[in-house]
N, C-alpha and C positions, 0 to 999 in steps of 0.2 A: 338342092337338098333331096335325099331319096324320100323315096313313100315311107320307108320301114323308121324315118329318123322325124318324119311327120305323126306316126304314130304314138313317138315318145312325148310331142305336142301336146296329143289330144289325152294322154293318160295322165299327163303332171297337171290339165285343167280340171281334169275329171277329179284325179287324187284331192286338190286345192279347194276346190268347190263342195268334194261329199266332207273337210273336216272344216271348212268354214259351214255350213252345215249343222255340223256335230257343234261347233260353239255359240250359235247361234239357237240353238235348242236348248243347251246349257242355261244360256243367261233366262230364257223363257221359263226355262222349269224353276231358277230360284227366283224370281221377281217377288218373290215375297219373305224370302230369306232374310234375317236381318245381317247387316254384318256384307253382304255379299259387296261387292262393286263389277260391275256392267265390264266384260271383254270385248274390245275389238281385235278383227283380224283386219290386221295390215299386208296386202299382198304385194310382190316386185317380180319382175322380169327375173327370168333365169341369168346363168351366166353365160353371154354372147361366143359366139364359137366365127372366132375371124381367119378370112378365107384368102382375104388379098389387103395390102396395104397401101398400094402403091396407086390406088382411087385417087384423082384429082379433088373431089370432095373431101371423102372420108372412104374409114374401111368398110368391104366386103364383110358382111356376119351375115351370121344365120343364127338366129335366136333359139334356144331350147326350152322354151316354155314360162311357165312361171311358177312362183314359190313362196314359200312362208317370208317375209319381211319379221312378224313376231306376232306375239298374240297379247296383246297389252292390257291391265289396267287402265281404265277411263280416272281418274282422281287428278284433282287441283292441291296442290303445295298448301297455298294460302288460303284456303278454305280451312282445310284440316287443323292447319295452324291456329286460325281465328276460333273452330270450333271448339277445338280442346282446351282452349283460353274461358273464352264465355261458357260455355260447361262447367268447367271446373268454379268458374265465378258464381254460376247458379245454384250449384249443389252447394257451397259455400252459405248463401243467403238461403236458400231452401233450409238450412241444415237449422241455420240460426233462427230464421220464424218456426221452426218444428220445439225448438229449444224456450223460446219466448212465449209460447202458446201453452205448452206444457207450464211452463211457471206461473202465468198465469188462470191457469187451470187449478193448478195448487195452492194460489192466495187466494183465488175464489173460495173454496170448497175444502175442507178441511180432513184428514182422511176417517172422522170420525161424524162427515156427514153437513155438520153445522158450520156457518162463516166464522172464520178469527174475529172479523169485523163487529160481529155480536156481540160477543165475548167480550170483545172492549167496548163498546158500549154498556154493555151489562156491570162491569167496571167502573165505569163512570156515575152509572145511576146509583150504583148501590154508596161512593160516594155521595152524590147529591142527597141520598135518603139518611147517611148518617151526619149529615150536615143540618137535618131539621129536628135530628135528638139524638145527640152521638152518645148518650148514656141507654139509650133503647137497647136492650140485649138481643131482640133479632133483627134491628140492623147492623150491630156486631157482628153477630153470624153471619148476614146478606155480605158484608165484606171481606170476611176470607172466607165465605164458600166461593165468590164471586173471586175471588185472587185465584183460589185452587184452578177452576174451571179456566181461567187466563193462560197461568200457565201450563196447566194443560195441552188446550189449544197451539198454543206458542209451540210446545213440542211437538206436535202432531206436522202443524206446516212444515216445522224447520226441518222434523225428521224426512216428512217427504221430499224437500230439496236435496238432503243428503243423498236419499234413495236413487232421487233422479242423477247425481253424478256418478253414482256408481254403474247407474244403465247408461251415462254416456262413456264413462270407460269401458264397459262391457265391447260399447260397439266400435271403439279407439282399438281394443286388441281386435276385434273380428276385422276392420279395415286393412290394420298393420298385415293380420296372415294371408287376406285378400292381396292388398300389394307386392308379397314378397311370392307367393305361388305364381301368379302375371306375371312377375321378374323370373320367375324361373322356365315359364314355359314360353314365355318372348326369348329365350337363351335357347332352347332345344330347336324351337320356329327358325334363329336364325341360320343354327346345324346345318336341319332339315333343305331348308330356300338355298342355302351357299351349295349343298351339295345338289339339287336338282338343276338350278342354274350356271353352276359352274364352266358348263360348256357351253353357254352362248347359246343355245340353240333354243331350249327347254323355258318357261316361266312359271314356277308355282303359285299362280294366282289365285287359285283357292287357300293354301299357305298364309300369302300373304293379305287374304282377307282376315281370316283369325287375327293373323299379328296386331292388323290394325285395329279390330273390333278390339283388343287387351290395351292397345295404346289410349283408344278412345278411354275406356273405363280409367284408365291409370290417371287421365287428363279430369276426369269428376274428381278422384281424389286429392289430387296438390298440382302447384305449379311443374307441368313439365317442359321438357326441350329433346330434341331426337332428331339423327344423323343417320343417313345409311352411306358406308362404307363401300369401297368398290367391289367385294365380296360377297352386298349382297345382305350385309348383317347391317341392324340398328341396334346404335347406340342409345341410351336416354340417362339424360340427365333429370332427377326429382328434386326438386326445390335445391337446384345449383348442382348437386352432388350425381356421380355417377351411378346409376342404379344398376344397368347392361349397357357394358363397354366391353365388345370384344366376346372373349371366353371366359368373363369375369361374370360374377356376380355380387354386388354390396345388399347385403338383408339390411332390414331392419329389424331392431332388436327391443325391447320393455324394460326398462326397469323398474320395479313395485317400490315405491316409499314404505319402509314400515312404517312408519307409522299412518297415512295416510288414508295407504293403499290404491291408489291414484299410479297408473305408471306413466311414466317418460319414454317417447321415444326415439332410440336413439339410434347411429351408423356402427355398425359392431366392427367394423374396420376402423373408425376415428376413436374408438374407446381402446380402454386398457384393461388386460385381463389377468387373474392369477388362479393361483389352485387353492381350494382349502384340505383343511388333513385329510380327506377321501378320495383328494385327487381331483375333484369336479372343477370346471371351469368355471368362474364367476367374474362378474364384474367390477371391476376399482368404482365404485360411487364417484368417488373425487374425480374420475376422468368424464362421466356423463353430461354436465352442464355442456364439455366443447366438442362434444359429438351427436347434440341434440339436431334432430331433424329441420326442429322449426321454430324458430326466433322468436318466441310468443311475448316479447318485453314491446317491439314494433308494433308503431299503428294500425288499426284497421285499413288499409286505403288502397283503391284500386290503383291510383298513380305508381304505390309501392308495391302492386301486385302480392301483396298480401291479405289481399278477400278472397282466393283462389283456394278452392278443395274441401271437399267433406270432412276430410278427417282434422283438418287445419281449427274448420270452425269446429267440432266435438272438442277439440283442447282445446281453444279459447271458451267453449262455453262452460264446459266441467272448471275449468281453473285446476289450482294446484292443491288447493286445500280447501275444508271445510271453513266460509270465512268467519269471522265474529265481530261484534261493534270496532275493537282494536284494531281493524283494518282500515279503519277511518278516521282513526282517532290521530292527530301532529301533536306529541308533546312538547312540551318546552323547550325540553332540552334538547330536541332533535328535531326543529319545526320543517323544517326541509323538504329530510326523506321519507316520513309517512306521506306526503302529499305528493310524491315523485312517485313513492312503492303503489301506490292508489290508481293514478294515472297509468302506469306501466302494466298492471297486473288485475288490481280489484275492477276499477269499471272497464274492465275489456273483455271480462267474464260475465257471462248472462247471471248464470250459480252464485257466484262469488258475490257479484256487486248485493245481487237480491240478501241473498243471505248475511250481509254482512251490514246492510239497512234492516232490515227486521230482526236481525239480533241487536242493534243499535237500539231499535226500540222498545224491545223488553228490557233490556238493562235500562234504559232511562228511566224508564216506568217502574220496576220494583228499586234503583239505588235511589228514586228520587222518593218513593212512601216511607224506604227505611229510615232514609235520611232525615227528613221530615219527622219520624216519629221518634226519633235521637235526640233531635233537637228537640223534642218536645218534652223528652227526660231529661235533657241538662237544664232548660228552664226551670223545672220544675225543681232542680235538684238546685240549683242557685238561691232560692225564694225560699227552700226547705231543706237545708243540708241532711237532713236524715230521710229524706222523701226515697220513695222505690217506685213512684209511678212512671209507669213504661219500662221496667226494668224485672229479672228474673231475679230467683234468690240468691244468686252469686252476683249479682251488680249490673252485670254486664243487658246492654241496649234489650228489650223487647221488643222483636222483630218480625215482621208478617214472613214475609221472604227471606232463606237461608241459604247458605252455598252448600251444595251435596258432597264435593269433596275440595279441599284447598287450602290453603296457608289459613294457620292457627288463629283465632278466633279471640285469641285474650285482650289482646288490645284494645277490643271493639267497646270494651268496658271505660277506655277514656274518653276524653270532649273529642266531638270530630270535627277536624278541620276542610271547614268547607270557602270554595272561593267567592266571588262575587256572583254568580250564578248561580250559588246554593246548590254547586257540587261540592263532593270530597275533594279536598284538595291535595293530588298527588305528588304535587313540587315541596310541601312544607310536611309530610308526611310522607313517604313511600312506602311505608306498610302499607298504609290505607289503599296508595294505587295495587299494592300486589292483592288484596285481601278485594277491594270493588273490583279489579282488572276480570274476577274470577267470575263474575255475576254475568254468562252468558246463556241461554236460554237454554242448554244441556248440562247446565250447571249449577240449577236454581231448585228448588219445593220449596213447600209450603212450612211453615213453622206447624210442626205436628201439634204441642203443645197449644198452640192458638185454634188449631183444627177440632181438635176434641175442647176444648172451653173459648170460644171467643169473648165468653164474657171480660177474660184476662184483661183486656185492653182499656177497662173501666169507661176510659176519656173524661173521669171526673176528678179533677183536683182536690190538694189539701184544705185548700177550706171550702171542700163542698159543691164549687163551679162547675158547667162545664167549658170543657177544655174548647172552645170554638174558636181559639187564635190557632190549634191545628188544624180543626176542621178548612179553617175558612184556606189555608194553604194544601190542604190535600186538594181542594175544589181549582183551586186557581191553579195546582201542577199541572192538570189537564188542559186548561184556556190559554196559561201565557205561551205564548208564540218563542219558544224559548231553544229551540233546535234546527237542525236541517237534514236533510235527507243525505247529503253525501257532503266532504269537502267544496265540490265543484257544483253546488246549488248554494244560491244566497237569498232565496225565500224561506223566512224562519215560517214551524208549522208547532202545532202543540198535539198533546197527543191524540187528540180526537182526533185531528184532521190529518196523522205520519202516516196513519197504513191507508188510508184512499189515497193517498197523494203517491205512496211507495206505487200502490195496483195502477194509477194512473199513470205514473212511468212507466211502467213493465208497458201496459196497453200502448201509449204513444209508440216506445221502442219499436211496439211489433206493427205497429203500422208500418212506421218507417221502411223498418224493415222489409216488409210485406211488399208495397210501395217498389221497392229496389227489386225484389225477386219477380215481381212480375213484370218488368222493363226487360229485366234478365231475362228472364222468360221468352220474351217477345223477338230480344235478337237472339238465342239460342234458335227458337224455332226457324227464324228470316235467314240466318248460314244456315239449317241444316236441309232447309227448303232448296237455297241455291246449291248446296254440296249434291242431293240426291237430284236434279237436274243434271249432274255432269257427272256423278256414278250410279245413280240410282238406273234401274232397268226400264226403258220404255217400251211395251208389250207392242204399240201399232210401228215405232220405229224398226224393230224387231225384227215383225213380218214385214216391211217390208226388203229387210235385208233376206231374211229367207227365200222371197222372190227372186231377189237379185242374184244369189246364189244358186237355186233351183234352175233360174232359166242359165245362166251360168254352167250348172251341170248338164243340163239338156244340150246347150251349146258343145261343147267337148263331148258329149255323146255323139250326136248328130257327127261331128268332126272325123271322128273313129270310124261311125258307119262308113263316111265317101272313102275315106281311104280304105277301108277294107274294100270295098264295091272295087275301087281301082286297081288294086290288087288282083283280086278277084279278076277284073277282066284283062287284066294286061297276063296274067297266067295264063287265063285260058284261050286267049287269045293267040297267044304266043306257043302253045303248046306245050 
């Protein structure tokens, strides 16, 4: 080998050395970077330059040096994988204790300062007080000021639960536009990486640190899956469906319930679209249910990988609708499927199930006083055909509690039929269920008339009595154990003890909950521990690849000097 071809030796060390060097300085300066992953340089022998064949051994070469092998990301497959799993699993149950805490912050504390809990107590007493002289006119008064303040209250909670679904919609569309902008700029990233890569030579590893950091977040929000292609581009699938495949991109898209206002979200690819007279794009409703995102009829359950993603649990926790007792309720004639729709929809919403227990229990609570005091004017009116005690000048029932708005009211002037439970009886009546169906806690005030005179309500009979066979039933509506909190509890509760028993669910829930988020918790941190061991940057391992490097360059320096020196004298020597 000549000097001058020795030379080319010591430059492609020297070259190799000052840009392993350069990337070695790289990973040092972002070690704090989030998102980054750690480069090695992989180095290999040149391409051999052979001289003779015909070696009893082997061939005659002469080596030219050495050269980039590649400059690689440090990352494990199965790390990433397990990451984005349990991530996505934590923000899930994170999401859901934020959501259970919040609701119990609201059956706490009512947004006008005082507990619901009072309030029915207070209820209670002011019965017990017209139970020792139900002809006393200010504990008349003490009982519908004491209804008013009820339901009051009652609206204040339920209205706050409303509110709170409307801020977890709020953060269901900011997710939705988060998800589809990451899908958009995961499409440009993998433009960008196919075209710097393309020739083999090149690796955009800063590139595909971005991409990754977008994958990761994508992996907090629902279940994901992701391919990269020989090109260089990744694919990802979100909850089964393709989101970036290719040069494609699937959005996700809302649709607003009017009446609701609650949206769905759905694959604008798997829906169906038309124009209205202006031309505009809109979407076929009827095609939305089989182009929904996320199957929210399914279990909660990790085996089914359906506890997976932020935005997963906001639509399980908001639910679909504002609910009401009628979400609980199995009527006769269809005992089945309210107990299937329940399972499937109400208790798998944090919102929903709450909401639809505490409006259970104001409707108990005012159709069972009215009830009660119905029956206390057809008594009355049996014993005394011409009798108007409990009743108004036109016939019809004297009522503490009224519907604000809802099917017509004339009927309410005949006997009401009630069942063995001393409900209305919906099966042998169904006015009666459309006309009670209506008695939900956005649906209720106070009987004004009663409000301005309580005296109205007498509670003394035709010859003079008083009326303490209602009394003694308004006191016992409260005591008998005569309800349950959902279908799927069979501990009867009465209504003193339905809202600690409703908050002690919620409470238990968010333990549970809580319970599971911090397990989660615990192997989120244990992968992302061992993941940043094998891309994370280690600053002493670092240096000492800088070292290795440095004396590396000094080596190929040194190398250049002798041969220049031999140069040098074999010239001048030579003349």
């Amino acid at each position: 080998m000549s000097l001058f071809s020795n030379l080319h030796l010591g430059t492609s060390g020297l070259r190799i050395s000052s840009n392993a060097l350069n990337t070695t300085a790289h990973n040092v300066t972002n070690v704090d970077t989030d998102g980054y992953t750690r480069q090695q340089v992989s180095l290999a022998t040149a391409t051999y330059q052979t001289i003779n064949k015909q070696h009893a051994i082997g061939y005659d070469q002469l080596g030219l040096g050495v050269t980039y092998a590649e400059t690689r990301q440090v990352r494990d497959y199965f790390l990433d994988v397990n990451f984005r799993k349990e991530s996505g699993r934590s923000e899930f149950y994170k999401t859901s204790v934020d959501a259970l805490n919040q609701v119990e912050d609201i059956l706490g504390e009512s947004t006008g300062g005082q507990s619901f809990s009072l309030s029915m107590d207070e209820l209670w007493i002011s019965v017990e007080e017209l139970l020792k002289d139900p002809c006393n006119e200010v504990n008349q008064n003490l009982l519908v000021t004491r209804s008013y303040e009820f339901i009051t209250q009652a609206n204040n909670v339920y209205n706050s639960l409303c509110d709170y679904q409307l801020n977890l919609n709020t953060t269901i569309r900011n997710d939705v536009r988060d998800i589809n902008d990451w899908a958009e700029r995961i499409h440009q990233l993998n433009v960008d990486i196919s075209k710097v890569e393309s020739g083999g030579v090149e690796h955009a590893n800063d590139l595909r640190d971005e991409r990754n950091a977008l994958i990761d977040k994508l992996g907090e929000m629902g279940n994901i899956s992701w391919t990269e292609d020989l090109d260089h581009c990744v694919s990802i699938q979100f909850e089964g469906v393709d989101l970036v495949k290719g040069d494609m991109i699937n959005r996700m898209e809302l649709y607003t319930d009017p009446q609701t206002g609650f949206d769905t979200v759905f694959w604008r690819h798997l829906a169906e679209y038309t124009r209205n007279s202006d031309g505009d794009k809109i979407v076929v409703p009827e095609s939305v249910p089989a182009a929904v995102v996320f199957e929210l009829s399914r279990p909660i359950s990790s085996e089914l990988n359906t506890d997976v993603g932020e935005l997963k649990a906001c639509l399980y926790a908001r639910g679909d609708h504002n609910a009401t007792f009628a979400d609980l309720n199995k009527y006769p004639e269809d005992p089945e499927s309210s107990m299937d729709y329940y399972d499937t929809s109400i208790s798998q919403s944090v919102l929903m199930n709450v909401e639809a227990e505490f409006d259970s229990l104001i409707h108990n609570v005012t159709t069972k006083i009215n009830s009660i005091l119905a029956d206390a004017a057809d008594r009355a009116s049996t014993r005394y055909p011409s009798s108007d005690y409990l009743r108004n000048e036109d016939g019809s029932y004297l009522q503490i509690f009224e519907l604000i708005t809802g099917p017509d009211k004339a009927f309410s002037s005949s006997p009401l039929h009630l069942d063995a439970n001393g409900e209305p009886d919906s099966v042998n009546d169904p006015a009666l269920k459309d006309y009670w169906n209506g008695f939900t806690v956005s649906n209720i005030r106070i009987n004004m008339d009663l409000r301005q005179s309580p005296s109205k309500l007498g509670f003394r009979l035709e010859d003079g009595s008083e009326d303490n066979e209602t009394m003694r039933k308004l006191s016992e509506a409260f005591t008998d154990n005569d309800y349950t909190l959902n279908p799927r509890v069979t501990t009867p509760v009465n209504f003193n003890s339905f809202y600690n028993s409703m908050v002690s669910q919620v409470s238990t829930s968010g333990k549970v909950y809580t319970t599971i988020k911090d397990a989660q918790d615990q192997t989120v941190n244990a992968i992302e521990s061992a993941r940043q061991q094998v891309l994370g940057v280690n600053t002493d391992e670092e240096l000492t690849f800088m070292i290795q490097f440095q004396n590396a360059y000094n080596a190929a320096s040194r190398f250049i000097n002798v041969v220049d020196e031999m140069l040098e004298h074999l010239l001048t020597t030579l003349g």
